[in-house]
C-alpha positions in Angstrom: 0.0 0.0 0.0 1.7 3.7 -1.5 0.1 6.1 1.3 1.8 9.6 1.7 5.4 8.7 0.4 5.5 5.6 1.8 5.4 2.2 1.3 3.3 -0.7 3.5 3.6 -4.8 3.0 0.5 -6.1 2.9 1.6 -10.1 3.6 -1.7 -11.9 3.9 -2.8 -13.7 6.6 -0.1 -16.2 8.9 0.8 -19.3 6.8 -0.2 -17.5 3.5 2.0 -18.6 0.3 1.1 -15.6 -1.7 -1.3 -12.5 -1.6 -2.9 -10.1 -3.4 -4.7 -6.8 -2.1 -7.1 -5.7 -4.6 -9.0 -3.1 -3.0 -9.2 -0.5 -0.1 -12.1 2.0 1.0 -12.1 5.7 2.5 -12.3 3.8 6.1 -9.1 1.7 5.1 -10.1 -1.4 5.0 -8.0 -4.0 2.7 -10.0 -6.4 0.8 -8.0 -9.4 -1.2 -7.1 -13.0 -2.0 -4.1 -15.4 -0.6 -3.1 -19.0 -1.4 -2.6 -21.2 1.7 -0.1 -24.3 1.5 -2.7 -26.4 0.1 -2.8 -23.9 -2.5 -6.2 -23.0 -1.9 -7.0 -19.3 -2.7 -9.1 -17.4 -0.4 -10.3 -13.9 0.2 -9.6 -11.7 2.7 -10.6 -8.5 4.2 -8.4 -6.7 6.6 -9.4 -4.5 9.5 -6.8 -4.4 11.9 -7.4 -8.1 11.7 -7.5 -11.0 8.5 -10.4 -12.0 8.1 -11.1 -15.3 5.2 -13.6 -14.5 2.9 -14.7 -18.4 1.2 -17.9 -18.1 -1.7 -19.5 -21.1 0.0 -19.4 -24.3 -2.8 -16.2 -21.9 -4.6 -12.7 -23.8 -5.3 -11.2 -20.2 -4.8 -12.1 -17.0 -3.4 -11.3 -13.5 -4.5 -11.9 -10.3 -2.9 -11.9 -7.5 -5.5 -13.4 -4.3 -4.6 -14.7 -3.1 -1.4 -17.3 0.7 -1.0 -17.5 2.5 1.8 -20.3 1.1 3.4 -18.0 -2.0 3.6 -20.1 -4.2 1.0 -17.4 -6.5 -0.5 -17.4 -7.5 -4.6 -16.4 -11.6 -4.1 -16.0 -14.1 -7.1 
């Protein structure tokens, strides 16, 4: 994340192979995907906290986009 000069590592969540933020709203929230060691990919949103964001029945997860009311784009 580029925020007034400076650089922040988003990592993904503990164990997470690989990660991808995707989106962030006014309030700062982080929305995204990681792969676990299974090679699973999941979504994420961060808010102080990961939390995993699974479509229920998907093979994969991806958080995309996030507004300002919080309301997360998945697929």
């Amino acid at each position: 994340m580029y925020q007034s000069g400076s650089f922040t590592d988003i990592p993904g969540p503990a164990g997470a192979t690989s990660s991808a933020a995707n989106g962030i709203n006014d309030n700062g929230l982080v929305v995204g995907s990681y792969s676990d060691s299974k090679g699973v990919v999941h979504g994420f949103l961060l808010k102080k906290k990961y939390k995993t964001l699974d479509v229920p029945g998907a093979t994969a997860t991806v958080a995309s986009g996030i507004n300002i009311k919080g309301d997360i784009v998945l697929y």
